[in-house]
DRENDREN-492426 format. One record per atom (N, C-alpha, C): x, y, z. Coordinates in steps of 0.02 Angstrom, whole numbers, plus 50000, padded with zeros to 5 digits. Layout:
# residues N
XYZ
...
***
This chain:
# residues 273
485785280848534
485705273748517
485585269848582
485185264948584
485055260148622
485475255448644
485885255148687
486355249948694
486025244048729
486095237248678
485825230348709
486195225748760
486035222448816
486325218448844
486235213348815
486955209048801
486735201248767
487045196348802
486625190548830
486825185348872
486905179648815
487595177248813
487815172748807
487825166248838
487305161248837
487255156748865
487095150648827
487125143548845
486565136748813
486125138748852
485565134848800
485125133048819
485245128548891
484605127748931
484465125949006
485065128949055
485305135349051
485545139349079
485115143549140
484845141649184
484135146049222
484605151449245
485155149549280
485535156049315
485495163749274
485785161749216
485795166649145
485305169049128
484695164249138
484155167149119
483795171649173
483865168549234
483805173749287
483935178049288
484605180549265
484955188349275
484855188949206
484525188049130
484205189849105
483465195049115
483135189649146
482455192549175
482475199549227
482945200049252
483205205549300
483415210849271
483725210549215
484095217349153
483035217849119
483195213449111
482435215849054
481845218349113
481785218349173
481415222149227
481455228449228
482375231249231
482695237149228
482505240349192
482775237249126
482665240649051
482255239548997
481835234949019
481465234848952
481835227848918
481165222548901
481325215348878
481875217348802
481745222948750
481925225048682
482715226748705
482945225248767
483435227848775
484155223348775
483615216548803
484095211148806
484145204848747
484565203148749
484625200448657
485205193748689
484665185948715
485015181848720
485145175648654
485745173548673
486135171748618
486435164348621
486265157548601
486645152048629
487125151748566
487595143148589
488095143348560
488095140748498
487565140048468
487215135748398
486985142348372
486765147948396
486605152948355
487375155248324
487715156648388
488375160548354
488575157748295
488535150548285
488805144948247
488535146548163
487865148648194
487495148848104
487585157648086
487845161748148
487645167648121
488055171448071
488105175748028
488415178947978
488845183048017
489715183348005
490155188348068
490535193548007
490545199148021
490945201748004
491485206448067
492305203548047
492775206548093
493355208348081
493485213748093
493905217448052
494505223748112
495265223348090
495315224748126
496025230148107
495805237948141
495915243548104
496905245348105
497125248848082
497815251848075
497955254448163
497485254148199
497695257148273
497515251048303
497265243648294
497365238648323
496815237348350
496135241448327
495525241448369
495155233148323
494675232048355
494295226748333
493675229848316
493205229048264
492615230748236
492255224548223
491705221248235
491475215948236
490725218948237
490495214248191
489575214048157
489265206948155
488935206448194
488515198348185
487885198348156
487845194448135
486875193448107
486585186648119
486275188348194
485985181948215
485615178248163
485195172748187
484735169348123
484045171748106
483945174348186
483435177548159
483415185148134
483905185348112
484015192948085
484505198348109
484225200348195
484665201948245
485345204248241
485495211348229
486055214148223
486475215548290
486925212448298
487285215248349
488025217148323
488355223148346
488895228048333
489185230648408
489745232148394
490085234548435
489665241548475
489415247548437
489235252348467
488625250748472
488365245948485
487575245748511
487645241448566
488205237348600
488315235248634
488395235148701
488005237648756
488215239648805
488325234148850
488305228648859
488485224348903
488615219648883
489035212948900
488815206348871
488915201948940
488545199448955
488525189949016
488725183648974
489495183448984
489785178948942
489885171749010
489405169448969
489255161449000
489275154948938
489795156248908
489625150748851
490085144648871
489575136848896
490235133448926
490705132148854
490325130948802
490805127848744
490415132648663
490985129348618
490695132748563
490465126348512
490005127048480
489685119348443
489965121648369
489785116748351
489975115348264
489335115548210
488715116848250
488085117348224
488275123548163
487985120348111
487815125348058
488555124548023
489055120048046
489805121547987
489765112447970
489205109747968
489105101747930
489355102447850
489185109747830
489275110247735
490235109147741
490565109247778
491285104847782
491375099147764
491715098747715
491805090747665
492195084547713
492595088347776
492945083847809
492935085947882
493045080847922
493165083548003
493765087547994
494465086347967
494855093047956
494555098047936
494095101847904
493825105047878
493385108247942
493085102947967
492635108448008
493105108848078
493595105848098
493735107448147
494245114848144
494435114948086
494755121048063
494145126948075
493715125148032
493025129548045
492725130448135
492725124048169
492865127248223
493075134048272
493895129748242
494605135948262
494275142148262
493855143148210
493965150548186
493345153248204
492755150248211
492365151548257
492695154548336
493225150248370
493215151548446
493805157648429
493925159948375
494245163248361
494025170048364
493445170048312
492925174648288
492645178348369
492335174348410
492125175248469
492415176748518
493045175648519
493655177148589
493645184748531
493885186348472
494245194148444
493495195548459
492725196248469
492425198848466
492385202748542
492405196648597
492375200548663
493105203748682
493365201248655
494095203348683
494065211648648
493815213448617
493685219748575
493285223148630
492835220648639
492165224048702
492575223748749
493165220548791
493425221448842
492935222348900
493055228848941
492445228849002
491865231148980
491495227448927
490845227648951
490765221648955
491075216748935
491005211148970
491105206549036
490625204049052
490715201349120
490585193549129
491045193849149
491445185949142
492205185449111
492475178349090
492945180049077
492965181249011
493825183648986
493935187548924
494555185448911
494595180448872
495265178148833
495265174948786
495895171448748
495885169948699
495215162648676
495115158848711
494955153148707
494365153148675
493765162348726
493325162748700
492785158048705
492835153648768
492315152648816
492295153748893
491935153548927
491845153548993
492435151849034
492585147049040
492955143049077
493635145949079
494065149048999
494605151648991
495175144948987
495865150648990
496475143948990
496595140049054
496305144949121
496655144049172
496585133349215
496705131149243
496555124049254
496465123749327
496115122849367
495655123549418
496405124649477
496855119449466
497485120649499
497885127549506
497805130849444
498155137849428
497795141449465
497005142549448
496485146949493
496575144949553
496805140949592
496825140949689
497545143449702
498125141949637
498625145749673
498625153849641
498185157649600
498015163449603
497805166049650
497175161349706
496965163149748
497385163749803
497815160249825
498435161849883
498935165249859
498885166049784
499525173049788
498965177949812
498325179349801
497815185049817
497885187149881
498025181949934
498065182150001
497305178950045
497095173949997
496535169950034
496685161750052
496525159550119
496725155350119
496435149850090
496925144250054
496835140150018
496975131650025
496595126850027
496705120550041
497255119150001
497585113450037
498055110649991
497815104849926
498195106749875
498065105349819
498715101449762
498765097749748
499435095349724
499335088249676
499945086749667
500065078949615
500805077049635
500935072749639
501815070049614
501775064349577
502345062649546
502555053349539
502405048649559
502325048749618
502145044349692
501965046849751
501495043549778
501325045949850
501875048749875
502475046849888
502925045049947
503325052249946
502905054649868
503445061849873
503085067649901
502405065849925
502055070849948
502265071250048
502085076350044
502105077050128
501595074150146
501685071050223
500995067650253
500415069950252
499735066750222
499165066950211
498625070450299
498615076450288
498125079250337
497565077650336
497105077250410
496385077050410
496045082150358
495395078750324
495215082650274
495485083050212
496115076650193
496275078150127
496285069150122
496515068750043
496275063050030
496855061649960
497125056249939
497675055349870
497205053649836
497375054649771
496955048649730
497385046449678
497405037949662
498045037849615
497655038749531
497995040249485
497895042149409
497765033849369
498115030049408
498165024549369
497795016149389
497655013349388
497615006149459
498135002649431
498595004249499
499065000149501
499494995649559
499614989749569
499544983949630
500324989449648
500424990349729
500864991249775
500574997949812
499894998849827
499765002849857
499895011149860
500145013349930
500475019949916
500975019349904
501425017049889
502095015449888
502375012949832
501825013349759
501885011449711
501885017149663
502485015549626
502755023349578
502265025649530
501495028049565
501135029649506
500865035949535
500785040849463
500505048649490
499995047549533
499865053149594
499605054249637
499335060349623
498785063849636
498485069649655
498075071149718
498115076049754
498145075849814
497405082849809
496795079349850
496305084349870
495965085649931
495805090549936
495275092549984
495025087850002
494795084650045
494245078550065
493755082250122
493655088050110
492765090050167
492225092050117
491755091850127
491235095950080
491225102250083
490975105150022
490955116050050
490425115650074
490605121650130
490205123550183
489495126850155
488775124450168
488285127850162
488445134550135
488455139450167
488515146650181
489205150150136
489575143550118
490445145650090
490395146750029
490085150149994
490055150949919
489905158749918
490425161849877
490625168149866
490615170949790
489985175149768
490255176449718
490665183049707
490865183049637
491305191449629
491015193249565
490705198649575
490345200849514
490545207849507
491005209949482
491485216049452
491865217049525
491615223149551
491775225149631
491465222849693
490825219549647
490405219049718
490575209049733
490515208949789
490585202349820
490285198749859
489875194949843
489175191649901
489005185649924
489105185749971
489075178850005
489275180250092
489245174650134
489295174950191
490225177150223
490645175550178
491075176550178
491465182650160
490985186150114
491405190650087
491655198750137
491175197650172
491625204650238
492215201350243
492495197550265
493325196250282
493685194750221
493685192950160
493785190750101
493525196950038
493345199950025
493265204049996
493915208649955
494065211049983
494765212949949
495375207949902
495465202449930
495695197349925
495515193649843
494775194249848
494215190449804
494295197249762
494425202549756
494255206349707
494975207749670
495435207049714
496375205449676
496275200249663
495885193649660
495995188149608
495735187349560
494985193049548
494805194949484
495405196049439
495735201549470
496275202949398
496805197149393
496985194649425
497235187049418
497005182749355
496555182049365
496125177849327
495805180749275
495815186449285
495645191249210
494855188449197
494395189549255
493605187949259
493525192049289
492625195649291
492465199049320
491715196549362
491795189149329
491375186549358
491535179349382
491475176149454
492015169749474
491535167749514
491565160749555
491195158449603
491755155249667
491935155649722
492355152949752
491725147749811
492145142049832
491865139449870
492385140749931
492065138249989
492595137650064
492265129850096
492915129150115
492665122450148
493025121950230
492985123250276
493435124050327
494025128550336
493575134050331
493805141350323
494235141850253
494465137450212
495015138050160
494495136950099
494885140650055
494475139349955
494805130349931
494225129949935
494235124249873
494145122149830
493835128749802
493725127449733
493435134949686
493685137149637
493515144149582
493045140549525
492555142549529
492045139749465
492035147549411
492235143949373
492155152149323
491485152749270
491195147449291
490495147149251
489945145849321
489915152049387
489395150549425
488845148649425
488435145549449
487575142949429
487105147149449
487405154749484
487025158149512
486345154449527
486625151949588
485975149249617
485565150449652
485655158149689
485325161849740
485245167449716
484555170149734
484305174649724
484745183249718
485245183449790
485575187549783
486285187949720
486455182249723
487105182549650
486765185449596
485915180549575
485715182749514
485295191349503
485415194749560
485225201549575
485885205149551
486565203149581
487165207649581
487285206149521
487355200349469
487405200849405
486845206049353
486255204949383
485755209949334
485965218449359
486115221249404
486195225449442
487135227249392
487485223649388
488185224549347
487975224949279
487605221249251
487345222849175
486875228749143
486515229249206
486315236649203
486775242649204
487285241849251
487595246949255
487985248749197
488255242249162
488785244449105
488565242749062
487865242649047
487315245248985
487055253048980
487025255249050
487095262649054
487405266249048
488075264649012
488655269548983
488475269248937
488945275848907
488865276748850
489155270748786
488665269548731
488865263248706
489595266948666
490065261448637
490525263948596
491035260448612
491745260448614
492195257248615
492505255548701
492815251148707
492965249848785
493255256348810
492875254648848
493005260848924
493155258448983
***
């Protein structure tokens, strides 16, 4: 059997479509089977899930398009959100937002079933982005052992430690007494990322100007983050920021992604391995 790579993306996605165009070079255009988030929405699912706890899942795109678990050899899970297209026959917004639910439902038990052949992240939420909140991902990254800007919130300025060059408060609220006025504070980075400071992690492999000294580091915060695909920025030698939906914007990211989808389209198709 033919195992298909399927990119999960919206529409005006070029990155996705880039490392699209790169799998279908490899293997043959019949190979890749892209998918936005309005198709999933209208498509027919069947998912089912066995006495040993496995997941079995069958879709039928719109235009016909069968995709199954054992024909599956890869998936590029880039979906920023999931739409409501095609669940309008709902008599009420309770109704479809329930219908929703079960959509991001349908789609998290589908990859979460595929496990590693997917690349990107893999959890319940069942989009891109995941549970994690940009705060959690930088202190994943310094438990990893990379260094990390400071990042924070309190009550009030006054409870933060003094404000370093390069960082900046910002208050949550406008409210008259300055810093010294009892309103939440969040505390950021204030440099731009560095040209050259953008790192991606695409399974094992890691590319960017940074990644000889960072590499190891960047590949223990994959499992952190339970992605196999991440974007880190640096801004004065420190991370400032984990994008879990990269724009693969350079030629080389959108190579190491087609180059990872090839590879784990070339196993054997069938259940996670």
């Amino acid at each position: 059997m033919t195992a298909a790579v399927v990119v999960l993306a919206a529409y005006g996605d070029t990155g996705a479509a880039a490392a699209a165009r790169g799998v279908a070079a490899r293997l043959g255009g019949d190979r890749v089977v892209s998918v936005s988030p309005g198709e999933l929405a209208r498509a027919r699912w069947s998912h089912r899930v066995g006495p040993d706890g496995r997941a079995a899942t069958r879709i039928v795109l719109p235009g016909g398009r069968v995709l199954d678990d054992a024909g599956t050899g890869a998936v590029l899970h880039r979906l920023p959100y999931l739409t409501q297209a095609g669940l309008s026959r709902s008599s009420s917004a309770k109704d479809r937002d329930y219908a929703s639910s079960e959509l991001h439902a349908l789609v998290a038990g589908w990859l979460l079933g595929l496990g590693s052949r997917v690349l990107g992240t893999v959890s319940s939420y069942g989009t891109a982005h995941g549970p994690l909140s940009a705060t959690a991902a930088l202190v994943h990254a310094e438990r990893s052992g990379l260094p990390v800007a400071r990042r924070g919130g309190a009550t009030r300025a006054g409870l933060i430690a003094a404000v370093r060059p390069g960082e900046r408060l910002e208050r949550r609220l406008a409210w008259p007494g300055g810093d010294t006025a009892p309103v939440p504070v969040e505390l950021w980075p204030d440099v731009p990322p560095d040209p050259g400071g953008r790192v991606l992690v695409c399974r094992e492999e890691v590319v960017g100007p940074p990644a000889a000294r960072h590499a190891e580091s960047c590949r223990r915060l994959g499992g952190l983050l339970r992605s196999s695909l991440f974007e880190l920025s640096f801004a004065a030698g420190a991370v400032v920021r984990i994008d879990p939906l990269p724009p693969l914007g350079t030629d080389a990211q959108r190579s190491a992604v087609a180059r990872a989808l090839t590879t784990l389209a070339g196993t054997a198709p069938g259940r996670d391995r």
